[in-house]
DOMARDO-589966 format. One record per residue (C-alpha): z, y, x; residue in three letters. Coordinates in steps of 0.25 Angstrom, whole numbers, padded with zeros to 4 digits, always signed. Layout:
N
ZYXALA...
! end
This chain:
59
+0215+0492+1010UNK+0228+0494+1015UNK+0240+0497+1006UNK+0250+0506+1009UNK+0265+0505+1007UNK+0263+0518+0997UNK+0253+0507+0988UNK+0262+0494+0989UNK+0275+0502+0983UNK+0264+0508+0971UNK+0260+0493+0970UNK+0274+0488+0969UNK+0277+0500+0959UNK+0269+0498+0950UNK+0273+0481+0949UNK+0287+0486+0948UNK+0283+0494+0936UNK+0275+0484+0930UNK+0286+0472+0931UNK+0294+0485+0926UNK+0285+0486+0914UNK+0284+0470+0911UNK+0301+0469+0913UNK+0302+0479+0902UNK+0292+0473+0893UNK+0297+0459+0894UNK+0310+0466+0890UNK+0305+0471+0877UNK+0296+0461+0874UNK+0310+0450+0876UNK+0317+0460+0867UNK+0306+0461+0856UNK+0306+0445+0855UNK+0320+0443+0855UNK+0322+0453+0843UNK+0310+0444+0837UNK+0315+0430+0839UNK+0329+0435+0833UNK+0321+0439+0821UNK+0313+0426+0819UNK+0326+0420+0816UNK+0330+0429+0807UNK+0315+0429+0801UNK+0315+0414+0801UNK+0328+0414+0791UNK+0321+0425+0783UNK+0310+0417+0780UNK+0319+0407+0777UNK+0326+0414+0766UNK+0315+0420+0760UNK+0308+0406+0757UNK+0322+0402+0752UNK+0324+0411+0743UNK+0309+0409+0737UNK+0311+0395+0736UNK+0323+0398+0726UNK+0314+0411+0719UNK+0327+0418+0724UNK+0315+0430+0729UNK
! end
């Protein structure tokens, strides 16, 4: 089985797309987790508050 020129640049093609696909995915995927680290701060001092001001009955 011999593979033509024609067969190696579909094969190098279609890895070039899927690298594509994974670059972009791990792109969103860093995004999404950044936004959701940020929040878990702010959520953390929520929290925070919220049993505070139980503990005084200020709720």
């Amino acid at each position: 089985m011999a593979l033509d020129v024609d067969d190696l640049l579909k094969l190098v093609l279609v890895l070039v797309a899927v690298w594509l696909v994974l670059e972009i995915l791990e792109g969103i995927v860093g995004i999404a987790l950044g936004v959701v680290g940020s929040l878990g701060g702010i959520l953390g001092v929520a929290v925070i508050v919220l049993i505070v001001l139980w503990l005084t009955d200020r709720i």
